[in-house]
C-alpha positions in Angstrom: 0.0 0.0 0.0 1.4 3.4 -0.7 -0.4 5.6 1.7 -0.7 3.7 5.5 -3.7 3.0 7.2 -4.4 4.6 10.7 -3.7 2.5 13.4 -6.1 2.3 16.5 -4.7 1.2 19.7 -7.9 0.5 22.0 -7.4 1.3 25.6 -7.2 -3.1 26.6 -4.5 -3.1 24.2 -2.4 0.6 25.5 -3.0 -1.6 29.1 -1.7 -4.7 28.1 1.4 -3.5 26.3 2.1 -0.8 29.5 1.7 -4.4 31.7 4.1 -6.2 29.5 7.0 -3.9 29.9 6.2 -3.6 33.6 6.5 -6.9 33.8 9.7 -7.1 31.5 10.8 -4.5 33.2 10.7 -6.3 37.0 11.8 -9.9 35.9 14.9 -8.9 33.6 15.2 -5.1 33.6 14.8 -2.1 31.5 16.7 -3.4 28.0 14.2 -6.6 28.3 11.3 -4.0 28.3 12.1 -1.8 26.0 13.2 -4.8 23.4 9.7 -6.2 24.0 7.7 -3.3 23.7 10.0 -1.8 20.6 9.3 -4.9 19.0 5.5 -5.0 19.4 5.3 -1.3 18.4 7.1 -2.2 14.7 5.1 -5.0 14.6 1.8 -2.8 15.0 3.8 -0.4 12.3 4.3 -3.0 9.8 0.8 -3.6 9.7 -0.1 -0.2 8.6 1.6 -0.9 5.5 1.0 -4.4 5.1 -3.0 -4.5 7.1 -3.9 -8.4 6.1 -0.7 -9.5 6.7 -1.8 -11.5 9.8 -4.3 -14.4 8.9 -7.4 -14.7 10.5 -8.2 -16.1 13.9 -8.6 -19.7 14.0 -12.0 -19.3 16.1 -14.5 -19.1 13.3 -16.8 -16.4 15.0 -14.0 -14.3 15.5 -12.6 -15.1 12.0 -16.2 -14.3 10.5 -15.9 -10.7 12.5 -12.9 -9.7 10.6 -10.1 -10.4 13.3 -6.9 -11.1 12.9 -3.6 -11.6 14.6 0.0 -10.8 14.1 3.0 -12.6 16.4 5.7 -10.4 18.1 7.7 -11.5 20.4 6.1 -13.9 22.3 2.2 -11.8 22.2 -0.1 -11.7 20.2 -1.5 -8.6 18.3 -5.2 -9.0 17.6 -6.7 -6.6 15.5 -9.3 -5.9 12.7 -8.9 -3.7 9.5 -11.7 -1.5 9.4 -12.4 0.7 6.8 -8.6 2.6 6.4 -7.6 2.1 10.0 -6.6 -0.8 11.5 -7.7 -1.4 15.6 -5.5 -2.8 18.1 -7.9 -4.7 20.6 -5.7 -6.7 22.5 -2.4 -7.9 23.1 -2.2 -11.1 24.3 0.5 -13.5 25.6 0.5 -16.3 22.7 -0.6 -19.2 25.4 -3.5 -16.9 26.2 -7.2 -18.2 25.5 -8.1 -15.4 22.9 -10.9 -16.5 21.9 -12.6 -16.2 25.2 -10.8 -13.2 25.6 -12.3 -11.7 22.8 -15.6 -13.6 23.3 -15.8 -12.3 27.1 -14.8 -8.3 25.6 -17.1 -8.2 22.2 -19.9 -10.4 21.9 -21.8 -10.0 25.7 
């Protein structure tokens, strides 16, 4: 794509990452952290260029709804495209039950 797509980062998501590099941050200090989060920030940034890169959830529901998920590090970064902005819902630690995550946040 030439021009990128907006990128959305829902407040679960801005929480999540802030706990991951807390928690980076506490069990191997502030390199680990900052790694972790740099990583899943150009991983959010790549998308904007590239928005279907990540293939769609394996959860049919969730797959019918549009979502999709990219792998950095060791999370998970589930988002839809909508329209010309991609949204950030959640990331997610990649042993993480996201489809009742998801389930439990959007269709209640």
């Amino acid at each position: 794509m030439d021009n990128p797509v907006k990128l959305e980062i829902l407040l679960p998501a801005q929480a999540e990452l802030e706990e991951i590099a807390r928690v980076h941050m506490a069990l191997s200090g502030p390199q680990s952290a900052r790694s972790v989060t740099n990583e899943i920030l150009s991983a959010m940034k790549q998308l904007q260029q590239f928005p279907l890169s990540g293939p769609p959830l394996r959860d049919a529901q969730l797959s019918a709804g549009g979502y999709r998920s990219i792998l950095a590090h060791k999370y998970l970064i589930i988002y839809r495209l909508l329209g010309d902005t991609i949204v950030i819902y959640h990331i997610a630690h990649g042993a993480t039950d996201y489809p009742k995550l998801l389930n439990t946040t959007f269709f209640q």
